[in-house]
C-alpha positions in Angstrom: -11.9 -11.7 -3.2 -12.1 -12.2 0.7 -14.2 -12.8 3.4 -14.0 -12.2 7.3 -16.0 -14.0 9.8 -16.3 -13.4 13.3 -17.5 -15.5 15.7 -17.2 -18.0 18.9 -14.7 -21.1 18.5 -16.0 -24.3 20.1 -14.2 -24.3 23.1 -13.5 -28.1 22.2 -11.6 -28.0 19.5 -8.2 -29.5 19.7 -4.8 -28.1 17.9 -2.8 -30.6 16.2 -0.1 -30.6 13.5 -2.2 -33.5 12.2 -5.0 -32.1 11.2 -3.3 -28.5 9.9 -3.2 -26.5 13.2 -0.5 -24.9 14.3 -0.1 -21.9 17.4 1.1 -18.0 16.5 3.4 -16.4 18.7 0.5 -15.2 20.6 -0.1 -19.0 21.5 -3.3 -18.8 19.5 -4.3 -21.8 17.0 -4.3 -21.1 13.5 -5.7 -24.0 11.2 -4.8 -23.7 7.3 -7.4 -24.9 4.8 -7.1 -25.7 1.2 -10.2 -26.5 -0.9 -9.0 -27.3 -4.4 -12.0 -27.3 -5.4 -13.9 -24.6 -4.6 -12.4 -21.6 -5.8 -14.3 -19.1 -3.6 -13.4 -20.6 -0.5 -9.8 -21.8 -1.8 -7.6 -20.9 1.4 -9.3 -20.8 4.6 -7.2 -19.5 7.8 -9.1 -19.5 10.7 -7.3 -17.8 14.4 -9.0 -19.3 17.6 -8.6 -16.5 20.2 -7.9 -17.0 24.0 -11.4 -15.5 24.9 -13.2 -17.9 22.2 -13.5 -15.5 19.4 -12.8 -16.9 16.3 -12.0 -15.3 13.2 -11.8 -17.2 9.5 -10.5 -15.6 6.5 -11.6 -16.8 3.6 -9.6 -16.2 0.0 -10.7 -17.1 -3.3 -8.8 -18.1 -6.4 -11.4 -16.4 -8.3 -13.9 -13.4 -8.8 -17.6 -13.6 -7.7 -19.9 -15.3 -10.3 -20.8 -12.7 -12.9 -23.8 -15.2 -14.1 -21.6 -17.0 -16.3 -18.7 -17.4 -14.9 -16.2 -17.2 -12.0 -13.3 -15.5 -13.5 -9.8 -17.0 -12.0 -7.6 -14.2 -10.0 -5.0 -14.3 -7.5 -5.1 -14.9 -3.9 -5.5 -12.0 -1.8 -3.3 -12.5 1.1 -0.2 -15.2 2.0 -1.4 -17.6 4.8 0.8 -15.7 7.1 -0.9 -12.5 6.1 -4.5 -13.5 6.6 -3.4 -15.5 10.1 -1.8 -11.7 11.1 -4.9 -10.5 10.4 -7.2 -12.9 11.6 -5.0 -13.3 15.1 -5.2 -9.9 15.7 -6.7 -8.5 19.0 -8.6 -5.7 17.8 -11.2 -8.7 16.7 -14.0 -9.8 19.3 -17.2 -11.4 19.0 -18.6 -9.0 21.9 -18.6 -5.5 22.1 -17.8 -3.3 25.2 -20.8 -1.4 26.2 -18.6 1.7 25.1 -18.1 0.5 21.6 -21.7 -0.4 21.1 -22.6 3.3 21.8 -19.5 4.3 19.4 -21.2 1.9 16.5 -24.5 3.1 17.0 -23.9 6.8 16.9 -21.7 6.1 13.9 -24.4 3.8 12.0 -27.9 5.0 13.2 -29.9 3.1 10.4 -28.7 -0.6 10.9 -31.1 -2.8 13.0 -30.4 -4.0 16.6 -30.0 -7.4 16.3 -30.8 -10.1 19.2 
């Protein structure tokens, strides 16, 4: 199981080795997480974009909770593979005014939110 968040990256967080960031080769800071744990949010990569956006991936060591159980399973992604993902561009936590009309002519039913 994984989950993708997008969202802004407070512009005052700081990137050291020391506290598990480290820069792509697109300069952006990628912080590795490990939550022993808690299975559903057992590796957490987040990508700090130039503009702000931020993007976490989080990957469990398990299944959802069935109501009795969360079964174990393997990790979706490496760390490099969900800091690919989460570094690349193609991510924002804005929309052009051209993709807005491109999302709401492709999903007429969901809400407008803000």
């Amino acid at each position: 199981m994984m989950r993708v968040f997008v969202g802004t990256a407070s512009p005052d967080a700081k990137c050291s080795t020391s506290d598990g960031c480290q820069r792509d080769k697109y300069g952006q800071q990628v912080r590795v997480q490990h939550v022993d744990d808690n299975c559903i949010q057992n590796t957490v990569v987040t990508v700090r974009h130039a503009d702000g956006t931020a993007v976490t991936v989080q990957m469990a060591s398990c299944l959802a909770w069935d109501g009795k159980a969360s079964v174990p399973a393997v990790v979706p992604l490496s760390e490099e593979a969900a800091a690919e993902l989460a570094g690349n561009p193609a991510f924002h936590n804005m929309m052009t005014p051209a993709q807005g009309a491109a999302a709401a002519a492709r999903f007429p039913a969901l809400p407008q939110i803000g």
